[in-house]
Phi, psi and omega in degrees: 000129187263169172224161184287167178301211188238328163309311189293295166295033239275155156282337213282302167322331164303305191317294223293347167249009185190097132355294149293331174295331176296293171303337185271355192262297198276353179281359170293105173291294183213145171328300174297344173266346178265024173263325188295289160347314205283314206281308192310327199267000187274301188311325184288311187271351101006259218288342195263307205120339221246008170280108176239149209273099146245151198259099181280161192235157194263164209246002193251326174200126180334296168265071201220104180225137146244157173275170200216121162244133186247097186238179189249150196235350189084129172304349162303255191321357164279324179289320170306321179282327171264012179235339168279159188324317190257021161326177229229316169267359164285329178273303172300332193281329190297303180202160168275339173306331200244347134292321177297345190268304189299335214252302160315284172352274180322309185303304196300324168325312247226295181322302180324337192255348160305290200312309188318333210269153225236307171322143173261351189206124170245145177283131192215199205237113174291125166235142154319168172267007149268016174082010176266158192273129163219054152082170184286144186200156224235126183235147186268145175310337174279357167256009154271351165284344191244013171254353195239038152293149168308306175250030166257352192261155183211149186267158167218145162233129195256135176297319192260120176260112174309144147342078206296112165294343207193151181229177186241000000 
């Protein structure tokens, strides 16, 4: 897997306006730590509690549902995730095949601490496919596991962390 260059990928218009920031870009080190980044930061929101559960529903056909997981992840790491070299949009940009690998990686990462999880039926939020809340509603775990395949699932990082009513 190539990641773009230092020509392609340059830092420099950061550098000239935010320093630190700068430094956090070229010090992302590799695709795998920021996946490790990730997984860690899954773990963290775990582990708290702070994880929310909502299951959308698709607008084209009622039983078509997925899950949606939600942690808060820190403005480091959000910006690492879509802007260091070795990023999430670095990976598409390098091939879409070496996005699509990145982006499974990652899901099996975040699924893997879902199987881990001991409850058989989880509490999340009914959402519309515009995101809208339509009240609580009780999901079995195992179809939130079987909603988080690798190549139906896609990571999103939201500028907005819905409210947790709840963890999982």
């Amino acid at each position: 897997m190539l990641t773009p260059s230092m020509q392609n990928w340059s830092f420099d218009r950061i550098a000239e306006f935010d320093q630190s920031r700068w430094l956090a870009r070229i010090a992302a080190s590799s695709s795998v730590a920021l996946l490790n980044a990730i997984t860690d930061r899954f773990d963290s929101a775990l582990r708290f509690d702070v994880v929310r559960l909502d299951w959308e529903q698709s607008d084209r056909c009622q039983t078509d549902e997925r899950a949606v997981l939600q942690f808060h992840v820190g403005g480091y790491l959000f910006d690492t995730f879509f802007n260091a070299r070795y990023s999430y949009r670095a990976m598409f940009y390098d091939h879409w095949e070496s996005g699509l690998r990145f982006n499974d990686d990652i899901i099996k990462s975040l699924r893997n601490r879902v199987v881990a999880i001991s409850c058989q039926n989880m509490p999340a939020r009914r959402l519309t496919a515009s995101f809208e809340d339509c009240g609580s509603v009780t999901v079995p775990r195992a179809r939130v596991i079987d909603s988080l395949a690798p190549r139906l699932a896609k990571i999103l990082f939201c500028s907005k962390l819905m409210q947790p009513d709840f963890g999982i």
